[in-house]
N, C-alpha and C positions, 0 to 999 in steps of 0.2 A: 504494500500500500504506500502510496503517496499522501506526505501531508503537506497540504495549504495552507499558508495561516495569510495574517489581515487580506481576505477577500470583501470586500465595500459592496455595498448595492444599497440603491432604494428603501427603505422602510417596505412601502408597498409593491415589492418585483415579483415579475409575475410569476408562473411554480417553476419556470424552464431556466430562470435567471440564473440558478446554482449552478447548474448543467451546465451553461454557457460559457461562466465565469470561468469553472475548471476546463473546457478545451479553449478555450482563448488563453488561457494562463498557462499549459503545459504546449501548447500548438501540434494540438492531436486531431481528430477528427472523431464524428461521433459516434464511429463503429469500435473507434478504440476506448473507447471509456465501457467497461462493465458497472459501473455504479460508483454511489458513495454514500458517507453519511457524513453525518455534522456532528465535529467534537467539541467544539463551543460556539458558542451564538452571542453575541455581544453587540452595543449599539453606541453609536454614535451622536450624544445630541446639542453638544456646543451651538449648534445653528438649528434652533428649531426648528426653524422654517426647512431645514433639509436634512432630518434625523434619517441617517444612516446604521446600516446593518451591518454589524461585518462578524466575519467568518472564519473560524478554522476546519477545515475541510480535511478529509481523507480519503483518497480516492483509487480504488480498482484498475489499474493500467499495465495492460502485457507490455512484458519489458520495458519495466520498471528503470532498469538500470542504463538502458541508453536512454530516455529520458532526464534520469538524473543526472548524467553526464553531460545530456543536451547544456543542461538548464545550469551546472554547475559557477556557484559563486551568486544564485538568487539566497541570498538569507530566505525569503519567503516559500521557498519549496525545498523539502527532504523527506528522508526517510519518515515513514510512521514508525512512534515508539514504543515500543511493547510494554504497557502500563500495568499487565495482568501484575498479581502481588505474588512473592515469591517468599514464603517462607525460609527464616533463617536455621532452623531446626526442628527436629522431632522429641518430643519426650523421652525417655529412657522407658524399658516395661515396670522397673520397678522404684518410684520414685522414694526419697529420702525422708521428706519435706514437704511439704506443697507449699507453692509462693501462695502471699497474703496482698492483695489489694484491698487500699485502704480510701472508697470513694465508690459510688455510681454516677459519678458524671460523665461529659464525653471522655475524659479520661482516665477514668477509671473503667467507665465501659467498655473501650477497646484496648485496654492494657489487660485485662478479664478474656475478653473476648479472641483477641487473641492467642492469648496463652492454651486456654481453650482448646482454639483452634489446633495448638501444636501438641495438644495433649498433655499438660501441665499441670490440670484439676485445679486451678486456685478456687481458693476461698477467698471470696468478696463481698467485702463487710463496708455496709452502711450505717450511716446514727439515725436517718430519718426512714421512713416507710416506704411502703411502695406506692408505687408511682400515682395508683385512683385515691387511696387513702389519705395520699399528701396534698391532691388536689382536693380535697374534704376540707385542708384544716388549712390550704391556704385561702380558697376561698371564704371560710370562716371569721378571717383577717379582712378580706376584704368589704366582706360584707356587714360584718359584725363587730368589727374592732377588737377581737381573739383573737391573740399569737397564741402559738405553738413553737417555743424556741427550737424544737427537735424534727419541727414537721412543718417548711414555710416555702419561701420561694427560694430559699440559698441551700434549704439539707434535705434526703430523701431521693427517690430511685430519679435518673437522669439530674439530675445538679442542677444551678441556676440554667442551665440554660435551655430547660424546658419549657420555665415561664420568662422566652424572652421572643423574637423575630424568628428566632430557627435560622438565622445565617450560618450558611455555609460556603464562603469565601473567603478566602483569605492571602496573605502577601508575603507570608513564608516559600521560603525555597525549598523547592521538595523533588528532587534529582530522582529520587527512589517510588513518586509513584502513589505512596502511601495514601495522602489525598483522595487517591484514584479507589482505592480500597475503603476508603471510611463512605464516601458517596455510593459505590457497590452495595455495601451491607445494609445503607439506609436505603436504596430503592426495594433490597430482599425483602426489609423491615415492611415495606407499605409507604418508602416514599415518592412522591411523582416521579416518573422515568425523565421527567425532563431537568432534575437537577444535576445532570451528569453533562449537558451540555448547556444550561445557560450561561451568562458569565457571572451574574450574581444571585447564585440559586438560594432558596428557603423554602423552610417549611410549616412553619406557623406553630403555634404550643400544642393545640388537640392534637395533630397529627404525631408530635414527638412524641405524647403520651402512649400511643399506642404501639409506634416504634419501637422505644424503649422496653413494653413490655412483652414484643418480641423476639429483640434481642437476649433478653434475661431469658426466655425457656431456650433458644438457641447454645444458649451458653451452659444450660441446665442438663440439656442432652446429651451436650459435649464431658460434661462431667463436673463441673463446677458447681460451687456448693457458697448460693446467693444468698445470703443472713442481712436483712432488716431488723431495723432496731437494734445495732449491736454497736456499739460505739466503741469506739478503741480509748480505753484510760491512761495506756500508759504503754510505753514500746521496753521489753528486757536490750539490755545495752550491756554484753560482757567485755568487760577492756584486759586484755590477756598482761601477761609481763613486758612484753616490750611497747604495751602505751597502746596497741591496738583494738580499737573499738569496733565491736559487730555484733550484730544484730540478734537474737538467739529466739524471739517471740512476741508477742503480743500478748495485751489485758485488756478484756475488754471491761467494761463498768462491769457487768454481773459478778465479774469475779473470775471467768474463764478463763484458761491459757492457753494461746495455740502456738505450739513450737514451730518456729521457720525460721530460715536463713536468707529468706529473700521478701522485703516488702512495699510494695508500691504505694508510695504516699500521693492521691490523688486527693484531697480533700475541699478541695475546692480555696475562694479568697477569705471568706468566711469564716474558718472553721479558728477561731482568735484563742477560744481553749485548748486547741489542739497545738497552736504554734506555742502557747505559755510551755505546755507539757514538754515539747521539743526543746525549747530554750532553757527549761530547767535541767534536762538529760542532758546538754553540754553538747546537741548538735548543733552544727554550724549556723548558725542565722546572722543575714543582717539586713539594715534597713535598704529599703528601695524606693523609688520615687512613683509617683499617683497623680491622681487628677480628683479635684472635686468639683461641684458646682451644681446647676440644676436641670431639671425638665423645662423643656419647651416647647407649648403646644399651636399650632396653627391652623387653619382648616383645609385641608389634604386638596382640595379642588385649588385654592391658590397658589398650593407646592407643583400641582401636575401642569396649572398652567402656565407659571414662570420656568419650568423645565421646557416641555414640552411645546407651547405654543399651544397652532389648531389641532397635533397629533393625541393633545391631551384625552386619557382613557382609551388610546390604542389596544389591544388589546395584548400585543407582543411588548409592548412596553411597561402597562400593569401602573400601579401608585409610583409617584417619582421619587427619587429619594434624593439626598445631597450630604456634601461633604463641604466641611469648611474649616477654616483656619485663618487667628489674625493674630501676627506680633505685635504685643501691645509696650507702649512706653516704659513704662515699668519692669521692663524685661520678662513681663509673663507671656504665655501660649494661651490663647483660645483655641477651642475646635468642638466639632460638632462630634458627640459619641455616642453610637449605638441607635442610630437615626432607624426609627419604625414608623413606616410608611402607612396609613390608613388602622393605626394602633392606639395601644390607651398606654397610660401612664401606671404604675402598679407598684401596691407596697411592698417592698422588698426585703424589710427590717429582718433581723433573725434574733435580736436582742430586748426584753422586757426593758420599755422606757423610752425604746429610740426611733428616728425615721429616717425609714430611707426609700428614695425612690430609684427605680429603674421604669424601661421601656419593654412592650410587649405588642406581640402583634397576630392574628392568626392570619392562615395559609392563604385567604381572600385579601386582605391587605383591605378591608372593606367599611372600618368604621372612620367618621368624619373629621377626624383631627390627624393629622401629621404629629411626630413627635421626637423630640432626640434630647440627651444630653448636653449640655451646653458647660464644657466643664476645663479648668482651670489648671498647667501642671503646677505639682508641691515637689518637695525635693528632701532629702532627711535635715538639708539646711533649714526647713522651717519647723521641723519635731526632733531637734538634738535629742541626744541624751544615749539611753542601749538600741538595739533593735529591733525591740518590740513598740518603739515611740510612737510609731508613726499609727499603731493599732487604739492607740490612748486620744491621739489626736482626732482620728476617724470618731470617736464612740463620742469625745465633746463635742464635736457640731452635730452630729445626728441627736443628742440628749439636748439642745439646744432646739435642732427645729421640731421635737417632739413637744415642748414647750412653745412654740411658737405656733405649734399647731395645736393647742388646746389640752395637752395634753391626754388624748382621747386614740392617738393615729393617725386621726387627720394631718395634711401634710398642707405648711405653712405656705401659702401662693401670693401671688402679685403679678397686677397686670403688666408689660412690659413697660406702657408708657408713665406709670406710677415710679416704678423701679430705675425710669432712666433718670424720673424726676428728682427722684432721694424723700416721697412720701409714701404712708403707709395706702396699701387699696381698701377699701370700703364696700366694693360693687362690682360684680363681673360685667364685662363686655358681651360683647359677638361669641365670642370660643368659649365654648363651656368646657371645663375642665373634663379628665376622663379620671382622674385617681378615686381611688375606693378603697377607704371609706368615705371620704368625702376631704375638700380644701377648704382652708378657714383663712382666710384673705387677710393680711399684715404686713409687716413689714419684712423681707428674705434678708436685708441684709445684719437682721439682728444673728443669724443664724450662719454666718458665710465669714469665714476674715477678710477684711478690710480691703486686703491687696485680691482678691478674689472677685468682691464686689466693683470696685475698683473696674478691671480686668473685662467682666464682662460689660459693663457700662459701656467700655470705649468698643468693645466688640460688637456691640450690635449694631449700630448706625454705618460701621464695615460692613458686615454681613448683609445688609438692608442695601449695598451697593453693588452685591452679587447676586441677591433673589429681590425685588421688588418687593414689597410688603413684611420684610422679613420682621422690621421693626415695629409693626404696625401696635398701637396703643392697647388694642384689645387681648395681643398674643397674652397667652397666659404661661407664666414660671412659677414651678412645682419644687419643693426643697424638701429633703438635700439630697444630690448623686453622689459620694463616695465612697463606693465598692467598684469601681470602675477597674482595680484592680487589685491584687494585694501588694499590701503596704511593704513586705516584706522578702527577699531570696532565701532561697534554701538551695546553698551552692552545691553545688554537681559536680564530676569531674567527667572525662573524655569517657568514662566508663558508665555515665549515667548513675552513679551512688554517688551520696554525701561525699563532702571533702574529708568528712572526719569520723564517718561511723559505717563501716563494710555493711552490705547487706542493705541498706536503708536507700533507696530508689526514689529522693523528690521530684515530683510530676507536676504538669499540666498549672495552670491558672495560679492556681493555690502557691505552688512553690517559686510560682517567679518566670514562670518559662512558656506560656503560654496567655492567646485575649482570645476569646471565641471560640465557638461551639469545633473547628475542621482543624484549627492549630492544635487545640487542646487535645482532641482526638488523636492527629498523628502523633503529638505528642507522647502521648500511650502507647502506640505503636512501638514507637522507638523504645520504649522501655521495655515494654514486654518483648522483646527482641533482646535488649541485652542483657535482659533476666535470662534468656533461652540461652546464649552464649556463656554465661555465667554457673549451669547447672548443664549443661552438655559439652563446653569445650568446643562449640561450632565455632566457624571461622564466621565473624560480623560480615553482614549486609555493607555495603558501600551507600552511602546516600544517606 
């Protein structure tokens, strides 16, 4: 096979246009073309008025290789790559041990999953429930103003990123593929076949749930042994004579102990108990840098039609989305995060007392607000101190707009043009808020530091010069976004374990090394791969 990449066309070309592209581009004729498919689909819409499609193609051509020769030195035409996933080993018949993942998120689900796959039986222990039962007690939160610290939108089967947009793109380098394989197992799951070739595929939160619960009997078949409700208390940490620290088991709160050698710590950005526990064992941590700031909501019809023009509600094009960024005076960063197109705003809290917001969207992209984080970077420069500071810092603005919301859940809001004003709001506008339990209208910047507040002030009337209306009086801002990401690393070495305790495998989101639902995932990947190296002696995958 031949692959094509940036092919351009019309928005609306007609079905033969692909067809034509590939023998005008190879300068074949059309008896020599057996077929083709489409490996990604992507669009072009800087110039509304002329949003363009473009293409990477793969395409069916006898002699292939005088072609390629033809054509050699086009960057835009070569060989197609063999993306199939390649397993880096096989289990042994009789194992020692079985590895311990510690997380059902994306990555803990495919660091699981694949092990699985290779026949490694892990055991994979989550603190929250499963996947219908956590949607029980998060919507309980939303509805009712009832946390569940053990069962919310941060802990429980598939991780935060269930209840978020379901993005699956991302800007990680991935030579090996891996990608290719996490997108595979969710269309197995029940997810749209076409998230394998759009350019910016998702799948919405219903859809993950059932994914998710999928994947789990998949993994259950395979031999893995999926424990809800089991919280890990505490990790055994043996340090030999010469100062060597590893890993020997797990505790979980009941009291249990399960001996391993090998443990994947996927616990998501959230899990602030579990980083204490680590930091007291004397693994490696230190602080890392984050973003705070708030939701902002607009109404989706004037995000599709400052994107899009007249093409607005195409139907290949879908709710429009955007990305943004402004360097401001002060030397801070703006930028738009976690942008959910035709989505609500959602309580995200995982802590009695606190608020926090994220974004959410289902697979329709279909309700009437647009929305993203609009948030600020910090640095361990603004929470000196150990490495846990920046967790202390996160929990006082969130116990801050929990109080400014009433203390009730509600989450403290202000309309944009209040907010540029530096007065408290009173009144909603046009945009009605989407968070649940409900916004109690005040003042955000009691709840933001200064240089924050600050920051986005000057950012918006920027931003309002790249989407038309962006600034508009009415938008409403939701507080506070910082889980954007964890505060904290849990450093790693070439070998994927701690710098400083054998056996201990920091992962995904949580430990510093992944943002979203496909990095987080291959993230997993990679580990459970060099857990598989680490307990077989396989020669590592390359990529």
């Amino acid at each position: 096979m031949i692959r094509l990449t940036d092919i351009k066309l019309p928005l609306d070309h007609p079905e033969g246009a692909i067809a034509s592209a590939i023998l005008t581009k190879l300068g074949i004729a059309a008896s020599e073309l057996k077929g083709y498919s489409v490996f990604r689909r992507g669009f072009d819409a800087r110039k509304p008025s002329a949003i363009r499609l473009i293409y990477t193609l793969d395409a069916d051509v006898p002699g292939e290789a005088a072609v390629l020769k033809r054509l050699h030195g086009d960057r835009s035409v070569g060989l197609s790559p063999d993306t199939s996933y390649k397993f880096v080993a096989k289990a042994p018949s009789a194992l020692k041990a079985r590895p311990v993942v510690i997380g059902t998120g994306p990555c803990g689900l495919f660091a699981g999953f694949i092990l699985a796959e290779m026949g490694f039986r892990p055991i994979i222990l989550d603190r929250g429930k499963i996947v219908r039962e956590r949607t029980k007690d998060t919507f309980a939160l939303w509805r009712n103003g009832v946390l569940n610290p053990e069962s919310n939108v941060q802990f429980g089967e598939g991780g935060a990123g269930t209840f978020s947009d379901g993005k699956l793109h991302s800007q990680i380098k991935d030579p090996g593929f891996r990608g290719r394989k996490v997108l595979d197992e969710f269309v197995k799951a029940g997810a749209p076949p076409e998230i394998l070739y759009v350019s910016k595929p998702h799948v919405g939160t219903f859809r993950l749930v059932s994914m998710v619960e999928t994947m789990r009997a998949t993994m259950q078949n395979l031999g893995a042994d999926v424990r809800f409700q089991s919280k890990v208390a505490d990790i055994d940490i043996d340090t030999a004579a010469d100062g060597e620290r590893r890993v020997r088991g797990v505790v979980l709160e009941s009291g249990e102990y399960i001996a391993t050698n090998h443990v994947v710590l996927a616990v998501g950005h959230s899990a602030r108990d579990t980083f204490q526990m680590l930091f007291d064992r004397g693994v490696y941590v230190e602080a890392k840098a984050f973003s705070i700031g708030v939701r902002i909501e607009h109404p989706q019809a004037m995000i599709d039609r400052c994107r899009f023009g007249k093409y607005a509600c195409h139907p290949l094009l879908g709710a429009a989305d955007y990305k943004l960024v402004h360097h401001c005076a002060n030397g801070r960063a703006v930028y738009s995060f976690c942008m959910c197109p035709g989505g609500q705003v959602v309580a995200a809290t995982s802590e009695v007392g606190r608020v926090v917001t994220n974004g959410m969207s289902q697979y329709s992209r279909a309700e009437r607000n647009a929305n993203s984080g609009i948030v600020v970077g910090v640095t361990p420069a603004d929470y000196p101190g150990h490495a846990l500071a920046g967790i202390a810092f996160q929990r006082a603005w969130e116990s801050l707009a929990f109080t400014a919301g009433g203390g009730t859940y509600e989450a403290p809001g202000q309309l944009v043009g209040d907010f540029l004003a530096g007065r408290p709001s009173t009144a909603l506008g046009s945009v009605a808020p989407s968070y649940k339990p409900g916004v109690h209208l005040t003042d955000l910047a009691a709840c933001l530091p200064d240089y924050v507040t600050a920051a986005i002030r000057e950012a918006l009337p920027a931003f309002e010069r790249q989407i038309k209306g962006y600034a508009m009086a009415d938008a409403i801002l939701t507080g506070v976004e910082t889980r954007t990401s964890a505060p904290i690393r849990i450093k790693r070495g070439a070998d994927f374990e701690s710098l400083n305790t054998r056996g201990l495998y920091p992962a995904g989101e949580g430990a510093g090394y992944a943002g979203g639902i496909l990095s987080a995932a291959v993230d997993g990947i990679r580990v459970a791969e060099a857990i598989a190296v680490s307990m077989t002696a396989a020669t590592p995958q390359s990529g």
